[in-house]
N, C-alpha and C positions, 0 to 999 in steps of 0.2 A: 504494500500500500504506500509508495509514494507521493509526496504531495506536490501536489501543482499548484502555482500562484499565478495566476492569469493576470499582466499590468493591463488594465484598456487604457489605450491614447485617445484625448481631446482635440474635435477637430473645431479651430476657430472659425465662426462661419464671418466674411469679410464683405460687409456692403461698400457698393461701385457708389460712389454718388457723382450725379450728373453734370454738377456743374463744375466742380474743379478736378483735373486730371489728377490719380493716384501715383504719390513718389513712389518710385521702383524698388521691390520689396528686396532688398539683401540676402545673400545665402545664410542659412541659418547653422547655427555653430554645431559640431558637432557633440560637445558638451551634456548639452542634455540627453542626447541618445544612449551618449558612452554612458553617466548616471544611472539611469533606466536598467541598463546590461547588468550593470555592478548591480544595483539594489535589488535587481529579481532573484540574481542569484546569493543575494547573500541570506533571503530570505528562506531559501529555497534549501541550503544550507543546513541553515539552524534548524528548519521543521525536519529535517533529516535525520539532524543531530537528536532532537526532542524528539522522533520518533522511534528510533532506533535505542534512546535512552529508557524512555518511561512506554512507547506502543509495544514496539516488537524488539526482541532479541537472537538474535543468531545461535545456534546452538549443531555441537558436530555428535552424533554418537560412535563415542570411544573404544566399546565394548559391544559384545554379540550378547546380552541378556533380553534384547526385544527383538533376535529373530526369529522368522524370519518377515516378521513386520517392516522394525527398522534395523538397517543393517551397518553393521561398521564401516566407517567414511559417509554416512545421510550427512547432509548437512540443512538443517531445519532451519526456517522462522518459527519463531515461537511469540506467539499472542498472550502480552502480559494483562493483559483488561481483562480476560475471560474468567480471571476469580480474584478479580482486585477487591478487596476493601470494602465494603458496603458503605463507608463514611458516605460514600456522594452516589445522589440520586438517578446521578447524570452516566453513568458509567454502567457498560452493561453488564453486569454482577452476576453470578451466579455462583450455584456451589458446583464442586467435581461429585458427577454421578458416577454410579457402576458404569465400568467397560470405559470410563474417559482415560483418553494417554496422557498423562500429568506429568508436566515439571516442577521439579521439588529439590530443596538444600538439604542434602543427607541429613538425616538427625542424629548422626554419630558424630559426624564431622561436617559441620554448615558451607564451609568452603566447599565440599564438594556439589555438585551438580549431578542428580538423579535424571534419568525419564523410565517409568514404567507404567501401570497399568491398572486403574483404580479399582480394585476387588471388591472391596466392603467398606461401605459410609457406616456412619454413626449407629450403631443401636444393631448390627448386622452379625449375624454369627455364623462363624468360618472354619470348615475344616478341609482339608484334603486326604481320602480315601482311596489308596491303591492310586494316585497320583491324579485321581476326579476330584472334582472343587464339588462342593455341597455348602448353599448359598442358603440359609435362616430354613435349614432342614430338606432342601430339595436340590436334585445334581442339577448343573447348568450344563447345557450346553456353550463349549469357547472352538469355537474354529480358526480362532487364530493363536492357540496356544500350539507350539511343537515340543516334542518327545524328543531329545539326543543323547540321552545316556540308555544305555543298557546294561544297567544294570537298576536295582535298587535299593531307595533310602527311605528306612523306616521315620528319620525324624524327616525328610526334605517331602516324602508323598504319602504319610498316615498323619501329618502334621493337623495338631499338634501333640502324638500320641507321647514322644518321648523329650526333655529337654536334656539338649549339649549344653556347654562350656558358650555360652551366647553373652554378648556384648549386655551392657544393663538394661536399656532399654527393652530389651526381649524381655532379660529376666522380669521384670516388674510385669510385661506381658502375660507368663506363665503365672508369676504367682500372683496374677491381680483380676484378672483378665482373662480365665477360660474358667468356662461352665459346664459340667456333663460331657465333656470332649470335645467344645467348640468353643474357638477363639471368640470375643462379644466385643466389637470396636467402640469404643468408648464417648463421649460426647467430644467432639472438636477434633478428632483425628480420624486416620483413613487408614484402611490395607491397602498394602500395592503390592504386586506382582510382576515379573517379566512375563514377555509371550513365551522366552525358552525354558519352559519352567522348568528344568532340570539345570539350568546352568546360570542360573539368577540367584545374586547376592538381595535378598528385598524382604518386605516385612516377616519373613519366617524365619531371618535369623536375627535381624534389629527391630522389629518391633513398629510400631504404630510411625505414622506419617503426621505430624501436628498442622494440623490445618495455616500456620502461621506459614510453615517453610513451603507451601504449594505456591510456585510464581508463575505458572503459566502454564498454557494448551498447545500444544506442534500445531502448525498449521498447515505447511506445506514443505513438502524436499525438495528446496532448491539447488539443490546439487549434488550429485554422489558421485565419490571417488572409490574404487577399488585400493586401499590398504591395509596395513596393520595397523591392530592398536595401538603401540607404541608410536607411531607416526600421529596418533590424535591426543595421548595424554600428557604428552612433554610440554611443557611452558615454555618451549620456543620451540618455530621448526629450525627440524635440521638440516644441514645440506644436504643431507641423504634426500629427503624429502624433496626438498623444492628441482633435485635435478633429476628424481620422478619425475614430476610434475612435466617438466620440459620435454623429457620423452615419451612419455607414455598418456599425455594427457586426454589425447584420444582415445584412444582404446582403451586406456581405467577409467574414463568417467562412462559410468553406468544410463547411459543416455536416456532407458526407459524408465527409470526412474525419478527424471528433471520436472521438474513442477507437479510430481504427485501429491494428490491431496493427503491429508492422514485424519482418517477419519474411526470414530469411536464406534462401540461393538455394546447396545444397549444389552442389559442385565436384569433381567427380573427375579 
């Protein structure tokens, strides 16, 4: 969503009058033209700036735990309005439903940057059976969750039958927070899941999502690259990387996947 600032130009309309001939009009300076150029674009600029800051944010997934959804090198807009704040009336607020793809500040560690896959709202009770989701007593159907290990895990797909050695926020999960064998998400938090649900770090072993750290909905993949992880979780690129880029830029960007939408998977 780019903004556009349209300048309209004022045409002076010039009456002839009949009796005294009009002095000959001078070239006019190019001065105010040049102005006009600068002031669209500076405008044009900052609403960039301002929308890229507070509308949308750019986002790469680094990691295979949302395929084969999203795939390592997606590289997303993400719509920060879509669960901003209720402070203002003006803004179109909502909460994250079941099956929404949410962006969230890890609650282990806020610096990081989550995207997975909103399981269970408030009040919702959650288990997983022989690696099926059973959603407030009833299996769902998920067609976009995939299966990649072969083997199994009594605590990752009878969850939440047995608790490991889990980070604290799980632990206050198990001991606060399951009833009769079902996890019950609590007021102001969320469950989330990857679609790889064998190969996803997410509420099953940290615990509840605080509504506070949800910053936004994927919108669209505006670009995907074919590489490794390591190529999207370093704080700078490397040279390794960028002289990919230079060669192979064509045939690693995933062409059919450029402007795909990403769109949520409702949950009853």
């Amino acid at each position: 969503m780019d903004p556009e600032n349209t300048v309209e130009g004022e045409t002076a309309a010039v009456q002839q009058e009949e009796t005294q001939p009009q002095p000959q009009t001078q070239p006019q300076s190019a001065q105010p033209e040049q102005r006009s150029f600068i002031a669209e674009w500076t405008v044009t600029i900052i609403l960039l700036l301002f929308g890229t800051s507070f509308l949308i944010q750019a986002y790469v997934i680094p990691t295979g735990s949302m395929e084969d959804t999203l795939l390592v090198g997606d590289h997303l807009l993400v719509d920060k309005l879509a669960y901003a704040p209720a402070g203002s009336r003006l803004l179109p607020y909502s909460e994250p439903h079941r099956g929404d793809i949410i962006v969230f500040r890890y609650p282990v560690d806020i610096t990081q940057t989550f995207v997975k896959r909103c399981i269970g709202i408030p009040g919702d009770r959650i288990r997983l059976l022989d690696k099926n989701l059973i959603l407030n007593g009833k299996p769902v159907n998920e067609p976009y969750v995939y299966h990649k290990a072969d083997f199994f895990d009594p605590y990752r797909d009878d969850f939440p039958a047995i608790a490991y050695h889990v980070p604290q926020p799980a632990q206050d999960m198990f001991r606060n927070h399951v009833v009769n064998g079902e996890v019950v998400v609590p007021p102001g938090y969320y469950f989330a899941m990857g679609d790889n649900r064998d190969m996803s770090s997410d509420s099953r072993y940290w615990g509840f999502v605080p509504r506070a750290n949800i910053t936004g909905k994927p919108l669209i993949i505006y670009w995907s690259y074919d590489a490794p992880t390591e190529d999207f979780t370093s704080t700078t690129i490397s040279p390794r990387h960028i002289l990919d880029l230079l060669e192979h830029f064509p045939t690693k960007t995933r062409w059919k996947r450029t402007l795909r939408l990403i769109h949520s998977y409702p949950l009853n």
